[in-house]
C-alpha positions as a Markdown table, in Angstrom:
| # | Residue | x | y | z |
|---|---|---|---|---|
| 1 | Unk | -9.2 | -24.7 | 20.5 |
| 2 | Unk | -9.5 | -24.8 | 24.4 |
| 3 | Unk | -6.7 | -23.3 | 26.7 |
| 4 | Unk | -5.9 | -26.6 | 28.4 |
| 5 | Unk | -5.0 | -28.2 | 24.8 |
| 6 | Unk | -2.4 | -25.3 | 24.0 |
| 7 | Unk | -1.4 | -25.0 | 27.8 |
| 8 | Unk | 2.6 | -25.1 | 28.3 |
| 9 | Unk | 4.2 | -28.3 | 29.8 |
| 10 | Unk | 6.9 | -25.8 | 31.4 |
| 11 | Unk | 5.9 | -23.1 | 33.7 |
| 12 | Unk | 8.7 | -21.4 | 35.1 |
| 13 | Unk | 9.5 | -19.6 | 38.6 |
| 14 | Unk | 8.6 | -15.9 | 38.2 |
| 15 | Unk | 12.7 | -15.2 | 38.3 |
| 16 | Unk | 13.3 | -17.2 | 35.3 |
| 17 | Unk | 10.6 | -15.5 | 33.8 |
| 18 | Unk | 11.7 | -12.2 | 34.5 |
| 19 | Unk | 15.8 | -12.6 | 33.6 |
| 20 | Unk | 14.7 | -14.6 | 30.3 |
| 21 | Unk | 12.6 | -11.9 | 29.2 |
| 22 | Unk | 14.3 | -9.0 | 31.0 |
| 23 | Unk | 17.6 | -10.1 | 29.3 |
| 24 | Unk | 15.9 | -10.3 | 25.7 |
| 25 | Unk | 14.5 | -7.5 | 25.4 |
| 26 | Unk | 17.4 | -5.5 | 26.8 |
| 27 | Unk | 19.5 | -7.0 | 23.7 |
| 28 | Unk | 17.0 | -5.9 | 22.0 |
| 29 | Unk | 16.8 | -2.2 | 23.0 |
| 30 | Unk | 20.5 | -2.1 | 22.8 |
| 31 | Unk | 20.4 | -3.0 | 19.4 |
| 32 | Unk | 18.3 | -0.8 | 18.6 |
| 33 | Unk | 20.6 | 2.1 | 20.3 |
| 34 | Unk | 23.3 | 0.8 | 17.9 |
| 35 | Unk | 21.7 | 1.1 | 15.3 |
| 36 | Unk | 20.1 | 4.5 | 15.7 |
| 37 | Unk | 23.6 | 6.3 | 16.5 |
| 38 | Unk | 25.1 | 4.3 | 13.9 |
| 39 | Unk | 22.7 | 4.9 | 11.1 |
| 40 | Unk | 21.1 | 7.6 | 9.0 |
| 41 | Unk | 18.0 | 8.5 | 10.7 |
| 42 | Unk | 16.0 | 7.9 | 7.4 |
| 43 | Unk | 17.5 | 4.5 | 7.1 |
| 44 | Unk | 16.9 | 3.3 | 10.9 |
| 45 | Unk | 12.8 | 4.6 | 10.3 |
| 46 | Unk | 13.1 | 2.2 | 7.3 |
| 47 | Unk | 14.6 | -0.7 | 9.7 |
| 48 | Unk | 12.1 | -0.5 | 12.2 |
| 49 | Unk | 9.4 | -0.3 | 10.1 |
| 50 | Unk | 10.8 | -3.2 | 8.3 |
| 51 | Unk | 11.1 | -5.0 | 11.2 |
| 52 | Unk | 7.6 | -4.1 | 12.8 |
| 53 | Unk | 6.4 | -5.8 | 9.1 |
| 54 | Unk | 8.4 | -9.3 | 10.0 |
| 55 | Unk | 6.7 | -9.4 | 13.2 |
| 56 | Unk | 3.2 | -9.3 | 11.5 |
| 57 | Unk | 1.7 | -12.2 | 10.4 |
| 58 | Unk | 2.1 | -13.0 | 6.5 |
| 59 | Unk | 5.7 | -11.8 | 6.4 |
| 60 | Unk | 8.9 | -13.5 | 5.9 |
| 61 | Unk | 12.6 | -13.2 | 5.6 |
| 62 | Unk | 12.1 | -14.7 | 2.0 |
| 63 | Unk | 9.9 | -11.0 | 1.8 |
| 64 | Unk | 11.7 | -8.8 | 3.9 |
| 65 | Unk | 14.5 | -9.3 | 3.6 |
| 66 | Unk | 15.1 | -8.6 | -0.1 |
| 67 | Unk | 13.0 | -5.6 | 0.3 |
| 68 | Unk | 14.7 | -4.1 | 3.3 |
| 69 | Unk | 18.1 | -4.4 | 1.2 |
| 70 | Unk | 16.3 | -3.0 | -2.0 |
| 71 | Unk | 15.6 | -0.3 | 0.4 |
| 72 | Unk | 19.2 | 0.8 | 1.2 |
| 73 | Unk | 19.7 | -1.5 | 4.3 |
| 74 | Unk | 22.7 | -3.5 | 4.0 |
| 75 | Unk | 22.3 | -7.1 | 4.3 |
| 76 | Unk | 23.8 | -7.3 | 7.9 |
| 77 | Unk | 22.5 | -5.2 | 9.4 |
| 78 | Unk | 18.9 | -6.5 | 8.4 |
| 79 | Unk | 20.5 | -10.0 | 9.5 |
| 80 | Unk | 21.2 | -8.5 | 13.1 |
| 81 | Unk | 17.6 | -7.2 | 13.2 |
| 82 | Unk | 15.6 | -10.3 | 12.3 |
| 83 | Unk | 17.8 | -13.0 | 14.4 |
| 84 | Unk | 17.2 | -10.5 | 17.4 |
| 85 | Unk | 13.6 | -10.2 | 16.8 |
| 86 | Unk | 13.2 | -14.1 | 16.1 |
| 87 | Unk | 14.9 | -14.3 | 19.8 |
| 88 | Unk | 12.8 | -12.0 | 21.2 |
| 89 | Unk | 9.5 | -13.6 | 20.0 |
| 90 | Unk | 10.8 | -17.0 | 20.8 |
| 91 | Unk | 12.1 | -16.4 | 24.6 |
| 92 | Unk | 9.1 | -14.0 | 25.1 |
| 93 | Unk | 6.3 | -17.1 | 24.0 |
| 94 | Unk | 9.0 | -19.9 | 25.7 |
| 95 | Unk | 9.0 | -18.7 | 28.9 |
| 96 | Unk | 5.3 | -16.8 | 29.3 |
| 97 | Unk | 3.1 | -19.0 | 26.9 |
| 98 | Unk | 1.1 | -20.1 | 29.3 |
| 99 | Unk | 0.4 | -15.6 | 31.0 |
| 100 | Unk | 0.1 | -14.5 | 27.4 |
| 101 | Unk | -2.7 | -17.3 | 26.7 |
| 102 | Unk | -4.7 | -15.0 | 29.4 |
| 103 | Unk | -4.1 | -11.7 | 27.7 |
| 104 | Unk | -7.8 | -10.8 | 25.7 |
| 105 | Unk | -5.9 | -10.0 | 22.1 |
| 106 | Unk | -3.2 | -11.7 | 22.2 |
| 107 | Unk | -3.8 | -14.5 | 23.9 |
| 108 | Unk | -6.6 | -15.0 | 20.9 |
| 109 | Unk | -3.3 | -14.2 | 18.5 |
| 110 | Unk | -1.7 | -16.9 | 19.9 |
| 111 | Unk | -4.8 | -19.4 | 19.7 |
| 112 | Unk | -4.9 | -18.6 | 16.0 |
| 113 | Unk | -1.2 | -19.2 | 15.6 |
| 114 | Unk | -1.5 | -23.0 | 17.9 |
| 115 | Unk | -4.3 | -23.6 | 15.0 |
| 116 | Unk | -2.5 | -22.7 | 12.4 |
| 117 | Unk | 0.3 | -24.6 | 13.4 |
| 118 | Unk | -1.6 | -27.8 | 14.2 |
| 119 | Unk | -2.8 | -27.5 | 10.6 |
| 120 | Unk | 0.6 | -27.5 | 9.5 |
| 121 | Unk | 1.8 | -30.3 | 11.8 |
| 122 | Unk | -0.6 | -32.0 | 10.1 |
| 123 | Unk | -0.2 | -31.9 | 7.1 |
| 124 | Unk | 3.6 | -32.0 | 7.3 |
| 125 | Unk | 4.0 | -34.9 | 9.2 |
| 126 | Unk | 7.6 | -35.0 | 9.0 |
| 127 | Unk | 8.1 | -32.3 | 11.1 |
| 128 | Unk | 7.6 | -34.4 | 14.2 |
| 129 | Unk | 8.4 | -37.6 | 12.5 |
| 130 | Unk | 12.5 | -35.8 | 12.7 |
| 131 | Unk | 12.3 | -34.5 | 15.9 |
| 132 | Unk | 14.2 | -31.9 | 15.9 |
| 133 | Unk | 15.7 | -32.2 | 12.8 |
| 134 | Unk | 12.5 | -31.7 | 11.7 |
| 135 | Unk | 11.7 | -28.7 | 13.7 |
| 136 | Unk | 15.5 | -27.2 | 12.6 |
| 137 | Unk | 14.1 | -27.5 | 9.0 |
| 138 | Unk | 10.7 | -26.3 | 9.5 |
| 139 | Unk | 12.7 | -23.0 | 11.5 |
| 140 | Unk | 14.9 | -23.1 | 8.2 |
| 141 | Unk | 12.7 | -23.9 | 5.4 |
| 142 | Unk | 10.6 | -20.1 | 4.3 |
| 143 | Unk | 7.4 | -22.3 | 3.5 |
| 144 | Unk | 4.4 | -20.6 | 4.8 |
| 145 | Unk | 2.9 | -21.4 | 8.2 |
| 146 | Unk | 7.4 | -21.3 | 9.6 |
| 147 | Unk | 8.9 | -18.7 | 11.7 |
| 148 | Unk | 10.1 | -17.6 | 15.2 |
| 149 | Unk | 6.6 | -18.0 | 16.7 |
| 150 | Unk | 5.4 | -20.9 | 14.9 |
| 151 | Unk | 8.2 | -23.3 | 15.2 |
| 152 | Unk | 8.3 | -22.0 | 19.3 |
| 153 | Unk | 4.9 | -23.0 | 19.4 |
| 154 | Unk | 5.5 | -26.5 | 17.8 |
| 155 | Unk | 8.2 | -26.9 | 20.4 |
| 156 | Unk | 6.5 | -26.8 | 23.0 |
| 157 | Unk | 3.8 | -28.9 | 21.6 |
| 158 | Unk | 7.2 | -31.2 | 21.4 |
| 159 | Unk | 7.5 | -31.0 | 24.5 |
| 160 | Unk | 11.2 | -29.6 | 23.7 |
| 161 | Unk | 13.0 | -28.6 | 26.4 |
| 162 | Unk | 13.1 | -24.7 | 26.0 |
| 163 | Unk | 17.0 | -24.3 | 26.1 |
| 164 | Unk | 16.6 | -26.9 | 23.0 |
| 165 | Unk | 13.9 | -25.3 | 21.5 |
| 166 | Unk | 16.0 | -21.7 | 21.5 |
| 167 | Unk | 18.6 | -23.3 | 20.4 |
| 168 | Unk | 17.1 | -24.5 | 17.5 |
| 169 | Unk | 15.2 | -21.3 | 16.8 |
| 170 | Unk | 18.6 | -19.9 | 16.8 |
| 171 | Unk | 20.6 | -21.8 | 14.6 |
| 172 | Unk | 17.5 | -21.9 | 11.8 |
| 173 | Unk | 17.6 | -18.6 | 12.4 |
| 174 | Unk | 20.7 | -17.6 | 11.8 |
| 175 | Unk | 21.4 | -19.9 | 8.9 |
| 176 | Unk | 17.8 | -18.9 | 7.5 |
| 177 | Unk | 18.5 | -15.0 | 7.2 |
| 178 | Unk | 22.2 | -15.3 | 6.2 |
| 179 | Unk | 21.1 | -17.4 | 3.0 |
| 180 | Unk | 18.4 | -14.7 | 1.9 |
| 181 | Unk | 20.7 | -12.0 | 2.7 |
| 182 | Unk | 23.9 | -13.5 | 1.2 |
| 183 | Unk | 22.3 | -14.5 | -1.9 |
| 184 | Unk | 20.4 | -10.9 | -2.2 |
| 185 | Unk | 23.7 | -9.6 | -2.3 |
| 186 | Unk | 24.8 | -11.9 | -5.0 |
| 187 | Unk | 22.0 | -10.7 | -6.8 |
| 188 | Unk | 22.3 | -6.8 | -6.2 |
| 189 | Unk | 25.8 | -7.4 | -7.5 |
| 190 | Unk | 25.2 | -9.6 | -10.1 |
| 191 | Unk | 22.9 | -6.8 | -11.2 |
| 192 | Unk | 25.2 | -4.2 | -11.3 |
| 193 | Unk | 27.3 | -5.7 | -13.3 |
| 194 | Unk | 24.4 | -7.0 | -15.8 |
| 195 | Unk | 20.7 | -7.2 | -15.2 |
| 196 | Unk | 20.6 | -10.9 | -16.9 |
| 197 | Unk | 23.1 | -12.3 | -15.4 |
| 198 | Unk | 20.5 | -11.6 | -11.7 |
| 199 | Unk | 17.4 | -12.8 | -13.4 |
| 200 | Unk | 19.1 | -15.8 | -14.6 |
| 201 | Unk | 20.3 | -16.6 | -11.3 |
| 202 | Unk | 17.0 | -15.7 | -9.7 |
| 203 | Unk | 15.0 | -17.9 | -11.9 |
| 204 | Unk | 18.1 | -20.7 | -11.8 |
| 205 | Unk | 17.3 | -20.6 | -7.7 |
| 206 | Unk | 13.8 | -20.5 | -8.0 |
| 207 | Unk | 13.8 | -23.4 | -10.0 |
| 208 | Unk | 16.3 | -25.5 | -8.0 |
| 209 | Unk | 14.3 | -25.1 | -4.9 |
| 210 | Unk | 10.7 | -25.8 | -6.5 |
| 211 | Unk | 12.9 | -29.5 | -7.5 |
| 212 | Unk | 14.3 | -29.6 | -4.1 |
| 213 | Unk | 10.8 | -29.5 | -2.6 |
| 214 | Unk | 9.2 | -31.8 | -4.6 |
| 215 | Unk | 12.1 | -34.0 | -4.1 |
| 216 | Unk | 11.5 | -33.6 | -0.5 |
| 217 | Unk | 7.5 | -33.9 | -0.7 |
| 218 | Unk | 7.9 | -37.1 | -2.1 |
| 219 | Unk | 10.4 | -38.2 | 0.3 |
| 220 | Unk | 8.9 | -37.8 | 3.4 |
| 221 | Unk | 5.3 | -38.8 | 1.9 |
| 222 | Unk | 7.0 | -42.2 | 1.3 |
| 223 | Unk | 8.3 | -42.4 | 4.9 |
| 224 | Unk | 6.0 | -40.5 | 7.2 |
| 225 | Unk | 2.6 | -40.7 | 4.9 |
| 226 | Unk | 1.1 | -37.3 | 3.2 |
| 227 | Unk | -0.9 | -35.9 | 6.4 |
| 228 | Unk | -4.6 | -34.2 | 5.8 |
């Protein structure tokens, strides 16, 4: 893939630029000061290693975030950590796609990920077929190829205004990591009070979303056609 087809429709001034990502990252770094006066030091080593993992491709909040709270990381505060990084990847590729594209290593990242997406786009044809319903559920929905990166990068594919397109990334977001880390808690509890009862309910979930997807596959097959 060429740089002119994943160039960015929006270029902004070098000030916008520079608050958008100044501001970002300085959430960022005060979360992180929170959280190390506020936590045992073995604990924040755990969450930034945790979260160095969910910025790495192949890892998800379906992954991390069960294993973070497994780890002794309550399901907050690993809730705080991933919106904030989502938000930092997204304002970071929304507003600089286009100077990170020239960047050796990670402008090739970024190639690989506008691939990767495509494929996706592809064969999910719904995605663009909703708009941005469609891109709210493919920020939502933990199937592979979806997360703060990928869904930024189908925005601006879009064409999605950028305030939108954070917008959206922050709602999915939000909504994404509270329903792993909510029902991660239901199961931590639900296995303290009896082992069973958690795989029960695990496998109960497991199997109500396999029938939700299918459900949905064929849905949007009907209506938008079954891509590549």
């Amino acid at each position: 893939m060429t740089e002119e087809t994943v160039s960015p429709y929006y270029q902004p001034t070098l000030r916008i630029r520079l608050i958008a990502t100044g501001g970002v990252l300085a959430v960022f770094g005060a979360m992180l000061s929170f959280f190390f006066l506020t936590m045992p030091l073995n604990i924040f080593y755990e969450f930034i290693g945790f979260l160095g993992l969910y910025m790495m491709p192949g890892f998800g909040k379906e992954s991390i975030v069960p294993l973070a709270m497994a780890f002794g990381i309550s399901w907050w505060q690993i809730t705080v950590g991933i919106i904030v990084g989502d938000m930092v990847l997204a304002i970071i590729i929304a507003y600089n796609f286009d100077l990170l594209l020239r960047i050796p290593l990670l402008g090739h990242l970024l190639r690989y990920f506008t691939t990767k997406t495509n494929e996706v786009l592809q064969k999910h044809l719904w995605i663009k077929g909703l708009s941005l319903i469609g891109l709210f559920l493919f920020m939502y929905i933990p199937f592979m190829g979806s997360s703060a990166i990928n869904t930024t990068i189908v925005g601006r594919l879009l064409s999605v205004p950028p305030r939108t397109l954070l917008t959206i990334v922050l709602v999915g977001s939000i909504l994404a990591t509270l329903t792993m880390a909510v029902g991660m808690h239901a199961v931590l509890e639900l296995w303290a009070a009896n082992p069973l009862y958690a795989i029960i309910a695990v496998i109960l979930v497991i199997a109500a979303a396999v029938v939700c997807w299918k459900l949905w596959q064929r849905y949007t097959e009907k209506r938008f056609g079954s891509g590549e």
